[in-house]
C-alpha positions in Angstrom: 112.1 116.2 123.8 112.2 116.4 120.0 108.7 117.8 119.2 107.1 118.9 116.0 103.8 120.8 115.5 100.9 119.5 113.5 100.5 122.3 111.2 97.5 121.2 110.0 93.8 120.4 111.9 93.8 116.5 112.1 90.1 115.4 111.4 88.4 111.8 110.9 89.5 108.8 109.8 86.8 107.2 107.4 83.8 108.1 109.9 85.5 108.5 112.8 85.9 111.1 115.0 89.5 112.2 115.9 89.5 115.2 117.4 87.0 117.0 119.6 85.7 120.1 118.4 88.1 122.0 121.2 91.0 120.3 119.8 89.7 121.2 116.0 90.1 125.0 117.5 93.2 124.9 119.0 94.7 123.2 115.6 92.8 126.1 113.6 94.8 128.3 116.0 98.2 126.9 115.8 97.8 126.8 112.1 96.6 130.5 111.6 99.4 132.1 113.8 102.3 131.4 111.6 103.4 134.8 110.2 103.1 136.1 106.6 107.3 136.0 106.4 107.9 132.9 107.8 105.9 131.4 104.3 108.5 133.0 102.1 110.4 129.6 102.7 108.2 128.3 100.4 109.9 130.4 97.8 113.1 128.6 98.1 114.8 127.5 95.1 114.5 123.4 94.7 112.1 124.0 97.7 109.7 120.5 97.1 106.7 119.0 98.3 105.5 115.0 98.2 101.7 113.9 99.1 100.6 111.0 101.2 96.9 110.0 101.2 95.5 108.2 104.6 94.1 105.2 102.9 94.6 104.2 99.5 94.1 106.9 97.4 90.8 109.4 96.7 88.3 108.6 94.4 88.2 112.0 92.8 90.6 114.0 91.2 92.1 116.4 93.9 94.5 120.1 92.5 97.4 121.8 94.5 97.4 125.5 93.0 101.2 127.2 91.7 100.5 130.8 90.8 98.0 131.0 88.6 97.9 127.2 87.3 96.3 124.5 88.6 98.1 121.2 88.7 96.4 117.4 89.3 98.1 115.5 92.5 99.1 112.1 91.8 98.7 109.7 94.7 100.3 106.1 95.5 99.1 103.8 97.8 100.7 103.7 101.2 103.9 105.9 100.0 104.9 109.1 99.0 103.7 110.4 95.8 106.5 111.7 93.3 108.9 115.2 94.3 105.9 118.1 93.6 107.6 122.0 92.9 107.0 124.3 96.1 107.5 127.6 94.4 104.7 130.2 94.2 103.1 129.1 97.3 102.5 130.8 100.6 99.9 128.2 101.3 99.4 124.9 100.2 95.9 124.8 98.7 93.6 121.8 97.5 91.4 122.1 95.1 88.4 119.3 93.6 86.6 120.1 90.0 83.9 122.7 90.6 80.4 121.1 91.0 79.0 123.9 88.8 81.8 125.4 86.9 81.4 129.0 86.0 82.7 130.8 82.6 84.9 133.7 84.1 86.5 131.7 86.9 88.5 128.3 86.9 87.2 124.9 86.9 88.0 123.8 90.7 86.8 124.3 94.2 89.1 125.5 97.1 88.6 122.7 99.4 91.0 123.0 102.1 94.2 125.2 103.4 97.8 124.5 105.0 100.4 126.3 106.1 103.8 125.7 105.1 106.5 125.0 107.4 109.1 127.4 107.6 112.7 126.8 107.2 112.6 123.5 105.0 113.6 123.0 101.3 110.9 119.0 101.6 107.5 119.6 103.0 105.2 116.4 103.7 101.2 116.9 103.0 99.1 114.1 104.7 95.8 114.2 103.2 93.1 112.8 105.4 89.2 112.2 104.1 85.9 112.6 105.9 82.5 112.7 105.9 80.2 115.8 106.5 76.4 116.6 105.9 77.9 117.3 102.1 79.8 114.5 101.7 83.9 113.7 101.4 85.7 116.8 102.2 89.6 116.8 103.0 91.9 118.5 106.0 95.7 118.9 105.0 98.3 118.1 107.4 101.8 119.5 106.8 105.0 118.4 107.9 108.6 119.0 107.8 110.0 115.8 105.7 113.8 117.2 105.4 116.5 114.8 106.7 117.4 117.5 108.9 113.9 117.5 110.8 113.2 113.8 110.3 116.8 112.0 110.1 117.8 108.2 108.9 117.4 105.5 111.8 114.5 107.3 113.2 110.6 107.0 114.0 108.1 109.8 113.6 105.3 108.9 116.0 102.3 111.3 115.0 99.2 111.2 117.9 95.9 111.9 116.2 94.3 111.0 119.6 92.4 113.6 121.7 94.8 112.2 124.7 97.7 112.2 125.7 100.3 109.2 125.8 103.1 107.7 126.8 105.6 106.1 123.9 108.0 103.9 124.7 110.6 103.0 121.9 113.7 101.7 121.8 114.6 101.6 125.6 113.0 105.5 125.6 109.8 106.8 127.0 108.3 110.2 125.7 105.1 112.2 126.5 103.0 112.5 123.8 100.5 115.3 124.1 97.1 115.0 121.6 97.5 116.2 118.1 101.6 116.6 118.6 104.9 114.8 117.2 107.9 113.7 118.0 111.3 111.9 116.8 113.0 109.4 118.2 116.4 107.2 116.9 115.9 103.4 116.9 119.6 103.6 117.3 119.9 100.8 114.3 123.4 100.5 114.2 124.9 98.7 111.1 122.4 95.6 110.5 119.6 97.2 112.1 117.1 95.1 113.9 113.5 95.3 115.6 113.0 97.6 118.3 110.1 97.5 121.1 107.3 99.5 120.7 104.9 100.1 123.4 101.9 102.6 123.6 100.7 103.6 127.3 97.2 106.2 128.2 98.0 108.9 130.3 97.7 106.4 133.6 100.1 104.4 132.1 98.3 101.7 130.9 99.7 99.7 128.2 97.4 99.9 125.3 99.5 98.8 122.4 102.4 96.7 121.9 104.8 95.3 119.4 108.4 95.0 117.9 109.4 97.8 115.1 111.9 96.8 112.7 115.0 99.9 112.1 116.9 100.3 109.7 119.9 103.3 109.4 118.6 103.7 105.7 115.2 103.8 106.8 113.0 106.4 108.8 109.2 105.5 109.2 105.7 107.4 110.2 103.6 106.1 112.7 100.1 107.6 112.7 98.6 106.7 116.5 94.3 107.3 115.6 91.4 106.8 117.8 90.6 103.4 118.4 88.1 101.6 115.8 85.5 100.5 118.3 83.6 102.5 121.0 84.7 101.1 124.7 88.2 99.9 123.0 91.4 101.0 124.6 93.3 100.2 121.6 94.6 103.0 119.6 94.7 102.1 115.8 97.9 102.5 114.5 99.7 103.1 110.8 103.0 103.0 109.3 104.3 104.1 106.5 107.7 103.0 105.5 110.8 104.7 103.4 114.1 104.0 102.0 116.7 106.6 101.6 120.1 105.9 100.3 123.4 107.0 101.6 124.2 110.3 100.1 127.0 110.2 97.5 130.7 110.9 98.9 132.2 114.8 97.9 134.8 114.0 95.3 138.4 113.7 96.4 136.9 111.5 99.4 
């Protein structure tokens, strides 16, 4: 089984609950044990970062922080935002415009933390909004977006569930344990061509169904979230969509 940490704690959708707070804990663990030198990938010269933003995009200005400078993200609606630098970071952090700036200290507020997966030159941040007694506050979940990790003609299925579950894609059937990830081919072929897609609870119980279209210059997320109403079995599910070209023949080929 291909299968990827979250790297991040996966929160609330809008004002639903997606984790409980034991599974908040664990992902605060899993996040915090990554060691000081496994960062230093971060480092990595052309190492680069893109940002995705659950729904739409924020309605407040939102900071990553290089070094000592502060730079604005720059969101798009349902895609990745532009190539971002990695270097300087050991963490990614997000920052908001301070509430009460003061004189000796920059303008922003530290909102959030992620650590950076280890080992890859193109890192994926999901940000994911929701509501506390404050209001809007933001959880960060990284991702290793590299070809190598996450190929053409595949599917990322991401479960932001507090169960477990069965995914079935493609003629294949994977376990899919809560707050985990996993790959999985659509084996397109040339043409490509749509795929079955088939979400079961952990008694096997199919609780989702449809036909995803593949594509061997194509890979696409699939975010699996709590269902939208109370007593539902449905899950809620996302996808987001992207198009890589065929890299360019050595010369003398």
């Amino acid at each position: 089984m291909n299968m990827h940490n979250i790297y991040a704690l996966i929160i609330t959708f809008a004002l639903c609950p997606l984790l409980t707070p034991k599974l908040m804990a664990q992902a605060e663990g899993e996040q915090t044990e990554q060691q000081p030198e496994q960062q230093s990938s971060a480092d990595k010269k052309g190492a680069k970062f893109t940002c995705l933003y659950w729904e739409g995009t924020p309605s407040e200005n939102l900071y990553y922080r290089s070094g000592e400078d502060f730079m604005q993200l720059e969101f798009d609606k349902a895609i990745r935002s532009k190539n971002f630098p990695l270097k300087k970071m050991a963490v990614f952090e997000l920052y908001r415009d301070a509430a009460n700036p003061k004189d000796d200290q920059p303008p922003y507020e530290l909102i959030t933390k992620a650590t950076i997966p280890s080992g890859t030159s193109q890192v994926l941040f999901l940000v994911i909004p929701f509501k506390n007694e404050k209001g809007i506050t933001y959880r960060v979940v990284a991702m290793d977006d590299s070809l190598k990790a996450f190929p053409r003609g595949t599917f990322r299925f991401a479960n932001f569930t507090s169960q477990m579950l069965l995914v079935k894609f493609a003629g294949k059937v994977e376990k899919l344990p809560a707050s985990k990830m996993t790959v999985m081919s659509c084996n397109p072929g040339e043409a490509g061509g749509f795929r079955p897609f088939i979400i079961g609870n952990a008694k096997g119980k199919q609780v989702f169904g449809t036909k995803l279209f593949g594509q061997a210059s194509g890979r696409e997320l699939v975010f699996i979230s709590p269902p939208e109403r109370r007593g539902s079995d449905s899950p809620r599910v996302k996808f987001i969509s992207q198009l890589i070209g065929k890299p360019l023949a050595e010369a003398g080929q």
